[in-house]
MIBATI-191398 format. One record per residue: residue in one letter; residue number from 1; x, y negated, z negated of N, C-alpha, C in turn. Coordinates in steps of 0.1 Angstrom, whole numbers, always signed. Layout:
! residues N
 code pos   n.X   n.Y   n.Z  ca.X  ca.Y  ca.Z   c.X   c.Y   c.Z
    A NUM     X     Y     Z     X     Y     Z     X     Y     Z
...
! end
This chain:
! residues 357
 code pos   n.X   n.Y   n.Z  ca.X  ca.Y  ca.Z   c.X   c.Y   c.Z
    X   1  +152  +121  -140  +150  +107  -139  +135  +103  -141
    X   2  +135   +94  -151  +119   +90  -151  +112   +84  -138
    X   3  +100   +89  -137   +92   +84  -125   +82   +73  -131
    X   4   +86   +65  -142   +74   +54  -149   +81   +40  -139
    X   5   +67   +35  -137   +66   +21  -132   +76   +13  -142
    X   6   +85    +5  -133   +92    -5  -143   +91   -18  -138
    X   7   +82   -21  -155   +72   -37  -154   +91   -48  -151
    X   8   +79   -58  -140   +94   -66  -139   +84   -78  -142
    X   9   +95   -90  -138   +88  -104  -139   +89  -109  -126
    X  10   +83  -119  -122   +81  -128  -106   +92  -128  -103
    X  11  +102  -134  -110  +114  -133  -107  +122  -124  -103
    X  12  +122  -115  -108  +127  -101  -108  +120   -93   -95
    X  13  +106   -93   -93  +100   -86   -84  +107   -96   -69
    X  14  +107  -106   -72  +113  -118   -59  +126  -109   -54
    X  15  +135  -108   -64  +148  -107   -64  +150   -88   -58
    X  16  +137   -76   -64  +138   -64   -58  +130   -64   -44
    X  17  +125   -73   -37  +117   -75   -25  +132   -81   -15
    X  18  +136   -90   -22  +149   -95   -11  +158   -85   -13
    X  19  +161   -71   -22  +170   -61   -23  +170   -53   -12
    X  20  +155   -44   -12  +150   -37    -7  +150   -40   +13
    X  21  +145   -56   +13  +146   -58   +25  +159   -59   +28
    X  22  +173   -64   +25  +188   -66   +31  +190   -47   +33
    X  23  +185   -39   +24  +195   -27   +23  +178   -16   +37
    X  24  +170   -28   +42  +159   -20   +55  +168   -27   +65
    X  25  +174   -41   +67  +180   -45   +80  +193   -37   +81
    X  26  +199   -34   +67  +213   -25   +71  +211   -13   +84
    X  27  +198    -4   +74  +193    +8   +82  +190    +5   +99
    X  28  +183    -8   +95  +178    -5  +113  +187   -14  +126
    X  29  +200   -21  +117  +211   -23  +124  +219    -9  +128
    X  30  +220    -3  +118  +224   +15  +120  +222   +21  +133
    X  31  +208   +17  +135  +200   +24  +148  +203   +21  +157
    X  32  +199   +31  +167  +203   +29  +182  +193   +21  +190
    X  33  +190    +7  +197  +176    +8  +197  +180    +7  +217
    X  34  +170    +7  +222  +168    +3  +237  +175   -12  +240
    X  35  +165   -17  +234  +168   -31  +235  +173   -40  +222
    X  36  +172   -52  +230  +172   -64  +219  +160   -67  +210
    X  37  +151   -73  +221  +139   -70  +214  +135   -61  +206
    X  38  +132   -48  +212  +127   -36  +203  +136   -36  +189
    X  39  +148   -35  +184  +158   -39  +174  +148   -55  +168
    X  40  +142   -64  +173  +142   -76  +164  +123   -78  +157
    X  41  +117   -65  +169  +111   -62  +162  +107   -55  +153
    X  42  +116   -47  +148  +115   -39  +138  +118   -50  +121
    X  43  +130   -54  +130  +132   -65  +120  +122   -76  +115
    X  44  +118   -80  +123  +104   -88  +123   +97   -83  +111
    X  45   +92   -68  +116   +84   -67  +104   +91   -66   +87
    X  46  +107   -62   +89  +109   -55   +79  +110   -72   +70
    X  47  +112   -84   +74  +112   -94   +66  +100  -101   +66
    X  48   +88   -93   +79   +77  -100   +73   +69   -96   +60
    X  49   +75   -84   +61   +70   -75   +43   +74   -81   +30
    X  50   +89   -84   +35   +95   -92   +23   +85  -104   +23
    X  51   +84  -114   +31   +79  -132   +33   +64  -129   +24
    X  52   +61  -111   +27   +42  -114   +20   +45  -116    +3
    X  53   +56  -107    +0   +57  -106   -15   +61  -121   -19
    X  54   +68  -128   -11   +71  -142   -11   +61  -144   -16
    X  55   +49  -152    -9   +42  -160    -2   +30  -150   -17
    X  56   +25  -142   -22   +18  -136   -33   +21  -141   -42
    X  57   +36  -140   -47   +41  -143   -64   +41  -158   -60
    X  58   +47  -167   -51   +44  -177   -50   +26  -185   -53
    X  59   +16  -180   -43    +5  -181   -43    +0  -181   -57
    X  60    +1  -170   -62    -6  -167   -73    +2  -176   -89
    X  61   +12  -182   -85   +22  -186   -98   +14  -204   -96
    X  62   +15  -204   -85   +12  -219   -83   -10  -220   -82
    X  63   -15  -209   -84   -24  -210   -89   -31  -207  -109
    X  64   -17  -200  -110   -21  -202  -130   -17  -215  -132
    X  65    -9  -221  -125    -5  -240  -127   -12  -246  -126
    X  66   -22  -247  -113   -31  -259  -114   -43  -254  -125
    X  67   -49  -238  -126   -58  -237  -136   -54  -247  -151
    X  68   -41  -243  -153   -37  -245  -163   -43  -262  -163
    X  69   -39  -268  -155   -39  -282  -152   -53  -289  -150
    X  70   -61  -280  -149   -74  -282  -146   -84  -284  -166
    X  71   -76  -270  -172   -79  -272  -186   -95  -265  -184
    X  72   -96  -253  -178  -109  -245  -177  -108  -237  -183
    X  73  -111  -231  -192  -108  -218  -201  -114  -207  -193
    X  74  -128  -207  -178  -131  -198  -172  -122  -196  -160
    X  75  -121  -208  -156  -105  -203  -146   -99  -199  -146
    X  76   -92  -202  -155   -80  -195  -166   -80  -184  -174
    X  77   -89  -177  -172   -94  -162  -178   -94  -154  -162
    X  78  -100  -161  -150   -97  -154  -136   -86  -151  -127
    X  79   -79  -167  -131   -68  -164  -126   -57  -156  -133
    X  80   -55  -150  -146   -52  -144  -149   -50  -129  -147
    X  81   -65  -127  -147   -63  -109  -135   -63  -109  -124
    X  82   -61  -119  -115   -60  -121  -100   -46  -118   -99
    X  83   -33  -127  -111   -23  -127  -110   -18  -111  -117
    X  84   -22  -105  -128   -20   -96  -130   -24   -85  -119
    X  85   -37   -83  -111   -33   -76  -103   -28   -74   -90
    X  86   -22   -89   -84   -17   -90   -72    -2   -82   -74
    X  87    +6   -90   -90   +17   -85   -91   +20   -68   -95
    X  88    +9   -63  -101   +10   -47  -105   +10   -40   -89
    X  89    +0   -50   -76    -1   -44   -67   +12   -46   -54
    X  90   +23   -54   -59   +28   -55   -54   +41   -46   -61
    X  91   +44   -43   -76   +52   -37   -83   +52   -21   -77
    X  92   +40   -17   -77   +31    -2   -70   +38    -5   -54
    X  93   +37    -9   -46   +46   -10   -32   +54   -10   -34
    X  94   +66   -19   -39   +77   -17   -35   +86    -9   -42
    X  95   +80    -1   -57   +83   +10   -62   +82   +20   -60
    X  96   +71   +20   -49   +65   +37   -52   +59   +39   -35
    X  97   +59   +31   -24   +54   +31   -11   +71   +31    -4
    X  98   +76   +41    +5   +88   +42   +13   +88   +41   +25
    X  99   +72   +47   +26   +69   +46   +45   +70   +33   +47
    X 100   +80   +30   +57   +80   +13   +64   +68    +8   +65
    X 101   +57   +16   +73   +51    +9   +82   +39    +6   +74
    X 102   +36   +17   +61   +23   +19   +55   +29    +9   +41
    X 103   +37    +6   +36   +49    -4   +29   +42   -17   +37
    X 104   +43   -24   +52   +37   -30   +54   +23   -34   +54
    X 105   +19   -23   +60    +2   -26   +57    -4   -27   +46
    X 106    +3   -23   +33    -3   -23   +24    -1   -40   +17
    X 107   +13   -41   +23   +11   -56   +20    +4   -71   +23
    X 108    +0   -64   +42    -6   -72   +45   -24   -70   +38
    X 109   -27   -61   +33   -42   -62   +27   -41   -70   +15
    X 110   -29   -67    +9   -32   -71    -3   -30   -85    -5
    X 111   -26   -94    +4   -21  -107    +7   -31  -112    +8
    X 112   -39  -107   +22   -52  -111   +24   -63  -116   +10
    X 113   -59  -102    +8   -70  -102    -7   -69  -114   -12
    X 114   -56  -111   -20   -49  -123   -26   -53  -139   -25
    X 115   -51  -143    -9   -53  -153    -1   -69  -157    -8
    X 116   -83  -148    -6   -95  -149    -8   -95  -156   -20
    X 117   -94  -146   -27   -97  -147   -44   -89  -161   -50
    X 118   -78  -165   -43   -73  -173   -46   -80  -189   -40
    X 119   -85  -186   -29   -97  -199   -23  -108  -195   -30
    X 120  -109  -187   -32  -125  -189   -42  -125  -194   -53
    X 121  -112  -193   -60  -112  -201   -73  -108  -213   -70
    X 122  -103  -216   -64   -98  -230   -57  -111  -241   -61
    X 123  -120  -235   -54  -133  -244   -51  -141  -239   -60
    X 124  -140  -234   -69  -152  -229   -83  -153  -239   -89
    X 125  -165  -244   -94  -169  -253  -103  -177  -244  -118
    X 126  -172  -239  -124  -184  -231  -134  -185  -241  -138
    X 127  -191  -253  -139  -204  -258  -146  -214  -259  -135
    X 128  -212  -262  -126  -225  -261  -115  -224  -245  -112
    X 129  -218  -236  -108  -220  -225  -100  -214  -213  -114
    X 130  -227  -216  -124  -224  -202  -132  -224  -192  -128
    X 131  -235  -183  -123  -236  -173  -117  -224  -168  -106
    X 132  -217  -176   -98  -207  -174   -87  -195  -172   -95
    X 133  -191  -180  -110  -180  -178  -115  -181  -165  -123
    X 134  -193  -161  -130  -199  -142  -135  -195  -136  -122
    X 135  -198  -136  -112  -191  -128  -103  -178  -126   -98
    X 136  -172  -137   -99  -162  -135   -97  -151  -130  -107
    X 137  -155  -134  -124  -146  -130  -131  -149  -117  -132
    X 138  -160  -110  -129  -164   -95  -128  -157   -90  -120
    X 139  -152   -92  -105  -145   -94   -95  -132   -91   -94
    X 140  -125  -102  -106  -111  -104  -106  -110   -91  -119
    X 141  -118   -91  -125  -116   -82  -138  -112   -65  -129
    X 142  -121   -61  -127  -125   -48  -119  -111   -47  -112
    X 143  -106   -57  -101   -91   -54   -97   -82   -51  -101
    X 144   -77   -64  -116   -68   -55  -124   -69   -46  -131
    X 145   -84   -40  -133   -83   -25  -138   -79   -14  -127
    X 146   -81   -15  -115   -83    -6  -112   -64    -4  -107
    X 147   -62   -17  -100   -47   -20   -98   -35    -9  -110
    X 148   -41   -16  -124   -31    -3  -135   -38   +10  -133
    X 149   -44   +16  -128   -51   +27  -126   -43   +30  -114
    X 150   -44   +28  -106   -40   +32   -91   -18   +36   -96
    X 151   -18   +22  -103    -1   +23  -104    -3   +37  -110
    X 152    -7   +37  -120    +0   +49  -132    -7   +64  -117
    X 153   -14   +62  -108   -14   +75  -106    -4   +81   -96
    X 154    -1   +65   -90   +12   +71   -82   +25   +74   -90
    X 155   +26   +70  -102   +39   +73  -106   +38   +87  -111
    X 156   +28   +92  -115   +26  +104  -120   +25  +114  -111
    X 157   +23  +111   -95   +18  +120   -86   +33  +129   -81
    X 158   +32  +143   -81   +40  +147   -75   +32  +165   -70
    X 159   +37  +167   -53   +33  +176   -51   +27  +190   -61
    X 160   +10  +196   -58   +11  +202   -70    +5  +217   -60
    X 161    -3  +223   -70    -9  +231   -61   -21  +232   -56
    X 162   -29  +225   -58   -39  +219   -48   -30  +217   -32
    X 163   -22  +206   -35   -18  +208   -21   -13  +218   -12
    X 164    -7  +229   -21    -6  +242   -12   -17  +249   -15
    X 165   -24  +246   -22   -35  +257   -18   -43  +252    -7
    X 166   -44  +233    -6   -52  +233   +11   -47  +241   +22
    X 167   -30  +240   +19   -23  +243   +32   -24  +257   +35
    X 168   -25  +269   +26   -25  +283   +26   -38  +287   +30
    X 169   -50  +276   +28   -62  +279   +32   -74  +275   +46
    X 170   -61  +267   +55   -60  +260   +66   -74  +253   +63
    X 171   -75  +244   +52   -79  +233   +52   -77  +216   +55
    X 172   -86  +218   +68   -82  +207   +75   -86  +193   +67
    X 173   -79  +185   +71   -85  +166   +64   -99  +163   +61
    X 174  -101  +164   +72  -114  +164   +78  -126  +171   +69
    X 175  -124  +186   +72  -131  +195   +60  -130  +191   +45
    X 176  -119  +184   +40  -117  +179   +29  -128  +167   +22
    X 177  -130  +160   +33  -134  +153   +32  -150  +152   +35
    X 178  -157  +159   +44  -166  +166   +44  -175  +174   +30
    X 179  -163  +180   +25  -164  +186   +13  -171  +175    +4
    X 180  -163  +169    +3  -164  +157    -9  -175  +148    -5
    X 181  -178  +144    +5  -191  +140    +8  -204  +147    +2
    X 182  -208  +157    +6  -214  +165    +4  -215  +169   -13
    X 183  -206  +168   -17  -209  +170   -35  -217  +154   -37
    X 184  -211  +145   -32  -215  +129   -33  -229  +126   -32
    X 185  -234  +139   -19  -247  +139   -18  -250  +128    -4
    X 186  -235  +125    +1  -238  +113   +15  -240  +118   +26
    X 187  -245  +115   +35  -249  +117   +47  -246  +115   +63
    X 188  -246  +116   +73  -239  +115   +80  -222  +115   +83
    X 189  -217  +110   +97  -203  +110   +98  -196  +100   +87
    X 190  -183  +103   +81  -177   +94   +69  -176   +77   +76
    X 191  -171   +80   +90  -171   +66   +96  -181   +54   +98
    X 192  -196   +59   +90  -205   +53   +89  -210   +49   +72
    X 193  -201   +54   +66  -202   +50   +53  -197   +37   +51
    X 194  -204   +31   +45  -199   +20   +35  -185   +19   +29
    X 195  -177    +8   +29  -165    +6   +19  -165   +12    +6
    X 196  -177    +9    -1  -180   +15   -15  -181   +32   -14
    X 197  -187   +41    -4  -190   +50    -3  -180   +60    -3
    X 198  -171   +54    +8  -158   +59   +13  -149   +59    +5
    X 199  -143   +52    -5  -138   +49   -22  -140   +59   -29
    X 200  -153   +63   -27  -162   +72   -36  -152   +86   -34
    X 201  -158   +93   -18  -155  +102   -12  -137  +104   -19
    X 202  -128   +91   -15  -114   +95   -16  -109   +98   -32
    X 203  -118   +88   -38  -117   +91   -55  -119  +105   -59
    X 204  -133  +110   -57  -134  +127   -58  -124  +136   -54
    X 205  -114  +134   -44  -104  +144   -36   -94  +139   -49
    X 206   -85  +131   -53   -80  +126   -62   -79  +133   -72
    X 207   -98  +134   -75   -97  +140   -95   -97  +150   -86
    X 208  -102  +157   -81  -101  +173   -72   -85  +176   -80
    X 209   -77  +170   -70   -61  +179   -70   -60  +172   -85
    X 210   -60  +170   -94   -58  +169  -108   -48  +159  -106
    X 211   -55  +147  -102   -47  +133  -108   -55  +121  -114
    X 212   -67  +128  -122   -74  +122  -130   -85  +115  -124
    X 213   -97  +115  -133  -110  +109  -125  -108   +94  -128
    X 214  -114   +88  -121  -114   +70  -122  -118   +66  -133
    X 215  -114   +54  -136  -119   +49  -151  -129   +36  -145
    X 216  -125   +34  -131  -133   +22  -125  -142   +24  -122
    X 217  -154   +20  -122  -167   +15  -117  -169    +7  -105
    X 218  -168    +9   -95  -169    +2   -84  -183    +3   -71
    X 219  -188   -12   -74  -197   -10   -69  -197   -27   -58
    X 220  -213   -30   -51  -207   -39   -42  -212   -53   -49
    X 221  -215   -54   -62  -218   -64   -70  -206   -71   -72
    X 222  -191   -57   -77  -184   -61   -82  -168   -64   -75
    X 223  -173   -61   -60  -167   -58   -55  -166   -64   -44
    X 224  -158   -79   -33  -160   -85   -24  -151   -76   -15
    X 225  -157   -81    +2  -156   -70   +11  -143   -67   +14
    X 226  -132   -74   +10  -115   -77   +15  -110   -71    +6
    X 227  -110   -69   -10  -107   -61   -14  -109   -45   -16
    X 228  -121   -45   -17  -125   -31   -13  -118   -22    -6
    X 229  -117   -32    +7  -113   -28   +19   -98   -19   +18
    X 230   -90   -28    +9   -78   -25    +5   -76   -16    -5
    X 231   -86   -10   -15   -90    -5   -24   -89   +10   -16
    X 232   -98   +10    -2   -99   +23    +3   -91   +27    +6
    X 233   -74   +17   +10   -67   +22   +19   -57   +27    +9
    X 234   -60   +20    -1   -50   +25    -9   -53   +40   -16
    X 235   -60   +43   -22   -71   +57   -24   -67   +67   -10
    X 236   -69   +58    -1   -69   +73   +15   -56   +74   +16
    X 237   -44   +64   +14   -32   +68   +13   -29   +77    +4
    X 238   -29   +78    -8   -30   +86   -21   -32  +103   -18
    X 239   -44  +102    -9   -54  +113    -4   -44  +121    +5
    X 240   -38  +110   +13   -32  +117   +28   -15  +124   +22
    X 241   -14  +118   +13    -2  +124    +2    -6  +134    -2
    X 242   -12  +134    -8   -13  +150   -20   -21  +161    -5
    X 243   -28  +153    +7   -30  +166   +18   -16  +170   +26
    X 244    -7  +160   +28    +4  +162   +34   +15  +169   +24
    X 245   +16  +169   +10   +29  +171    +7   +32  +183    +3
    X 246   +25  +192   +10   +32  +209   +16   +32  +213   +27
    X 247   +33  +200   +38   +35  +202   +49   +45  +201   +57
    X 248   +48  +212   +62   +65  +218   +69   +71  +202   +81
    X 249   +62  +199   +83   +72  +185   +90   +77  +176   +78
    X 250   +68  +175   +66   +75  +163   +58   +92  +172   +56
    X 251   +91  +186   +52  +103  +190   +53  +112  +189   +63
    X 252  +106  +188   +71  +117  +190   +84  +120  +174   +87
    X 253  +116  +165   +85  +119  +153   +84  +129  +149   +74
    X 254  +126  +157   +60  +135  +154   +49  +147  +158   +52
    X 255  +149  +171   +52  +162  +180   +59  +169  +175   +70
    X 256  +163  +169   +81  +173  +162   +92  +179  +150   +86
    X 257  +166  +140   +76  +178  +133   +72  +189  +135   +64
    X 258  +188  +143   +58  +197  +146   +48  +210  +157   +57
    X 259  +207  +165   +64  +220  +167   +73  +228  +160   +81
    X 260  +223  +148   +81  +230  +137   +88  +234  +126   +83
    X 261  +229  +126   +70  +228  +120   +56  +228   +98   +60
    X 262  +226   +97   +74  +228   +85   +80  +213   +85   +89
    X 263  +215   +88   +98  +202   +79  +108  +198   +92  +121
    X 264  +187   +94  +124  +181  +102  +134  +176   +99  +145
    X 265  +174   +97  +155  +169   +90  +165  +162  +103  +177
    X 266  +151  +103  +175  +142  +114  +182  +135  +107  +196
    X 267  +137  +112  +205  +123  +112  +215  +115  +116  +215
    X 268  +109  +114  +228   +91  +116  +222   +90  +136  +225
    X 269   +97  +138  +236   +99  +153  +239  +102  +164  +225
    X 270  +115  +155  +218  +119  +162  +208  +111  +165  +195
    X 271  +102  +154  +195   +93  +152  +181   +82  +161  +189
    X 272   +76  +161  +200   +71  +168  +199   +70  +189  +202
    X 273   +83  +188  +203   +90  +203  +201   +93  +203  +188
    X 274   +95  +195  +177   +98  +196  +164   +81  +197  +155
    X 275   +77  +193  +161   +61  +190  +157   +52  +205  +155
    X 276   +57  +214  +173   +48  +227  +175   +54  +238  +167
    X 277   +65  +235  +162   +75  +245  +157   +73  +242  +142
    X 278   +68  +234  +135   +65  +232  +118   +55  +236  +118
    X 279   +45  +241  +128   +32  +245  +125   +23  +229  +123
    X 280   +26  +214  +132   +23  +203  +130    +7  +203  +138
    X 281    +6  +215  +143    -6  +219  +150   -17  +217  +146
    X 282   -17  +225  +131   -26  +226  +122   -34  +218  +115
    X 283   -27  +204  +120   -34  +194  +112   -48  +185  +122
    X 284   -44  +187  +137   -52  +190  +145   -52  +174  +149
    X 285   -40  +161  +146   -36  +154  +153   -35  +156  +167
    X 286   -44  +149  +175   -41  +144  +188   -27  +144  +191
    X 287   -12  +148  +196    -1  +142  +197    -3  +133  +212
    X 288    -8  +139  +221    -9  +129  +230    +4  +123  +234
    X 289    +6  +112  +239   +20  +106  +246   +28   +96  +234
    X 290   +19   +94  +226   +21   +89  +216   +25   +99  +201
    X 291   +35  +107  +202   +38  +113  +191   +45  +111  +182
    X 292   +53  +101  +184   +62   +91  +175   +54   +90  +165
    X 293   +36   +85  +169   +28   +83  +158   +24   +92  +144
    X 294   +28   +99  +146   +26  +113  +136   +32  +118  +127
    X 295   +47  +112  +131   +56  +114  +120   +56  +108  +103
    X 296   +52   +97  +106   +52   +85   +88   +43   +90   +87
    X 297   +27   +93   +84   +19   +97   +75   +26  +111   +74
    X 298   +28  +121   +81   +27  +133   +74   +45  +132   +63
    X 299   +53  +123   +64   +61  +118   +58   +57  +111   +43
    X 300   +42  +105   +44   +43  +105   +35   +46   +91   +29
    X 301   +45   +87   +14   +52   +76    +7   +65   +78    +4
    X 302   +67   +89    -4   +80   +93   -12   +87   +99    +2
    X 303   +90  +102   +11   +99  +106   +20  +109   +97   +22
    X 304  +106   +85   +25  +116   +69   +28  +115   +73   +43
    X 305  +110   +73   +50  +115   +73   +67  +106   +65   +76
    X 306  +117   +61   +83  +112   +50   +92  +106   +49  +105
    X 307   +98   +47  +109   +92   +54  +123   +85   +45  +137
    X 308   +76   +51  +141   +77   +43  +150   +66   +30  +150
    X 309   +62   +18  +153   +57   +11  +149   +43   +11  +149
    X 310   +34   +24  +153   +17   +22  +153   +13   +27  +142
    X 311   +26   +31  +134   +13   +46  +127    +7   +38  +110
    X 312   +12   +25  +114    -3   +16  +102   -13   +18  +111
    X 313   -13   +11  +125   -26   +14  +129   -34   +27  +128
    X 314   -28   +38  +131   -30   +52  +130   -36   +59  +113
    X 315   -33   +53  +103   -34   +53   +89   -47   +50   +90
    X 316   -48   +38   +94   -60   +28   +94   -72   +38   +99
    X 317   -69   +43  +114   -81   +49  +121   -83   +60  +108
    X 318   -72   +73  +106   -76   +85   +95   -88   +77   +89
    X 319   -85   +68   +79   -86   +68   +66   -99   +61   +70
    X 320  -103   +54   +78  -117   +48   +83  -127   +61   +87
    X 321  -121   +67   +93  -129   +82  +104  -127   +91   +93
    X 322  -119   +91   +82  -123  +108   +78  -115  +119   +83
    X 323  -106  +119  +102  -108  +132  +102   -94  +120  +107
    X 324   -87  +130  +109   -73  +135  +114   -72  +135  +132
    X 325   -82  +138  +140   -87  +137  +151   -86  +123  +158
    X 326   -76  +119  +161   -72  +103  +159   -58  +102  +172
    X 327   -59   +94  +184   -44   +94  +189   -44   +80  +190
    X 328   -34   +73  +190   -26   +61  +197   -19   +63  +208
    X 329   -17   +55  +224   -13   +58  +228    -6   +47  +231
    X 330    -7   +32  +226    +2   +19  +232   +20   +21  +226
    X 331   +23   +22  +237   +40   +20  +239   +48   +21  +233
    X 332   +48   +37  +228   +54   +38  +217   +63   +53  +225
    X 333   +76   +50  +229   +88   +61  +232   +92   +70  +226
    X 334   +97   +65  +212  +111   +73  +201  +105   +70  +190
    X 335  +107   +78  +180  +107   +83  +170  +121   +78  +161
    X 336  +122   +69  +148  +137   +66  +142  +130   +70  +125
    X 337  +141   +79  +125  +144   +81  +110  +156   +79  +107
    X 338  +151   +72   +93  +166   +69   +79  +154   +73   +71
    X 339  +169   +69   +61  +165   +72   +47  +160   +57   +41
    X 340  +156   +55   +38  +151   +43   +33  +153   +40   +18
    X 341  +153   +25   +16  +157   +24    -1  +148   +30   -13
    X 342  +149   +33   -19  +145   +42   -28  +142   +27   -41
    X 343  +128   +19   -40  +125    +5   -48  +126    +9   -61
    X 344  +122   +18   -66  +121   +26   -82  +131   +29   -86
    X 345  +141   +31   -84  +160   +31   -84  +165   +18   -86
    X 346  +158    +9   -74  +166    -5   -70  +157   -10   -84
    X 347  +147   -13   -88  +136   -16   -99  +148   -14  -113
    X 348  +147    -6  -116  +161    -4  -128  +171   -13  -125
    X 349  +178   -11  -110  +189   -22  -114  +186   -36  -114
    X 350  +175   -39  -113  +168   -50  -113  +166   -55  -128
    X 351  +155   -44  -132  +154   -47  -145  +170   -50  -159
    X 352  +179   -42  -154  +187   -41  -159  +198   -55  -161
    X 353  +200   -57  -148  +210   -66  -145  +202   -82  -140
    X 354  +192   -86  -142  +186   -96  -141  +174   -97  -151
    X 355  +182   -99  -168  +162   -99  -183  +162  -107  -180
    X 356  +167  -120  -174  +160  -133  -176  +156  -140  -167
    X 357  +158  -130  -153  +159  -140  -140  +144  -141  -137
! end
């Protein structure tokens, strides 16, 4: 089965965002939860993921309108790659991101972004503020390059042997990263780098495992701080894939779901007796009381499993710090895995059964 991105339309993307989210509330009706609550917050998020892709293709449709209406030919050149790359960046999630929670986070940056770039043109005048509208079309340009760049690498990405060869060589995250610094020629701890810097560092690890060097140029001219921001997470996600994906828990996560071929429900005892026994040691995660947290990243994008609700925050710390050396400990019990929709499957019957919607 082909792994190529399948270009949709607003419509279409609207219509695989409301698929994807009915067949996440099935799964986590499935589940066993404690409570009421705990069950509506899960839910909470799984349709606040869907409301951002809303609230994007909307945002951004109702901004090619008024350019249009405005009759700018420089607005209308920005808002163009603003909308091309909100929607490639939203086509790249819900086709190709499975982890619920990193599935959300990624939506909430890119909304954000969105939200900006979208108020900045709002209030552009290029006849008075030339220089501000050169930056920004430089700005909006640079995202949707890098946006088709980012897509085609996840579609192309599949475990290779870089990633077993970190794993065979107990190369930690951390050292990875360190590494890559250090060719860069940067200095100090990664957590004190710059947004631009840190981009740098995860781009190098990238072309490293042979998924191609950047074609983007990214610098802080071209680059406003909210995007970026999103730029890194999406790059350290990328990173934390090709370091995890010969790692014996993403299997042993795969395998339980698939023996059960329905739904898993772990405690915190269990995950972390399942954790010492994959060799989950080695990655030199904190488990702490909070172990639920550890499961979705080393799971992965392509896994589909659903977990417990910190480990966006937990993403967030990695991919800021560099090292793996990272615990959460707010109020997090159980561990839930399913299998999750598979968007790139739903994407075809999308494209298929809705050319005109």
């Amino acid at each position: 089965m082909s792994h190529e991105v399948v270009d949709l339309s607003p419509g279409q993307l609207h219509k695989l965002a409301d698929l994807i989210h009915r067949q996440e509330v099935e799964k986590l009706q499935e589940l066993h939860f404690k409570s009421y609550a705990d069950q509506q917050k899960y839910l909470h998020c799984a349709k606040d993921a869907r409301d951002k892709v809303y609230h994007i293709l909307e945002s951004t449709q109702e901004m090619i309108t008024q350019t249009e209406a405005e009759q700018d030919a420089t607005k209308q050149d920005i808002a163009k790659d603003v909308y091309e790359y909100c929607t490639k960046g939203i086509e790249t999630s819900l086709e190709f991101i499975r982890s619920y929670n990193t599935h959300l986070n990624y939506l909430d940056k890119l909304k954000s972004h969105s939200d900006d770039l979208i108020k900045q043109l709002k209030w552009l005048n290029p006849a008075t503020q030339e220089k501000k509208a050169q930056r920004l079309a430089l700005e909006a340009g640079v995202y949707k390059k890098a946006a088709l760049e980012f897509a085609k690498k996840f579609q192309h990405f599949i475990p290779n042997q870089f990633s077993r060869w970190l794993k065979e060589n107990k190369i930690k995250f951390e050292d990875l990263v360190q590494k890559n610094m250090a060719k860069l020629d940067f200095q100090g701890p990664f957590k004190n780098l710059d947004d631009i810097q840190k981009l740098q560092v995860y781009e190098n690890i990238i072309e490293e495992a042979g998924q191609g060097k950047s074609v983007v140029t990214y610098s802080v001219e071209a680059l406003g701080t909210v995007g970026v921001a999103f730029f890194v997470f999406t790059a350290a996600a990328m990173v934390w894939d090709i370091y995890t994906a010969e790692d014996k828990m993403q299997a042993a996560v795969r395998d339980s779901v698939n023996a059960l071929t329905e739904v898993v429900s772990l405690e915190v005892g269990e995950v972390v007796d399942a954790a010492i026994e994959a060799g989950f040691a080695a990655l030199d995660i904190e488990i702490a009381s909070a172990a639920v947290t550890v499961i979705g990243p080393v799971a992965g994008f392509g896994i589909g499993a659903l977990i417990g609700m910190a480990t966006s925050a937990l993403l967030d710390l990695i991919f800021s710090s560099g090292t793996s050396k990272v615990k959460i400990t707010d109020g997090l019990t159980a561990c839930r895995v399913a299998p999750m929709p598979d968007g790139l499957q739903l994407a075809r019957l999308v494209k298929h059964n809705y050319p005109d919607h």
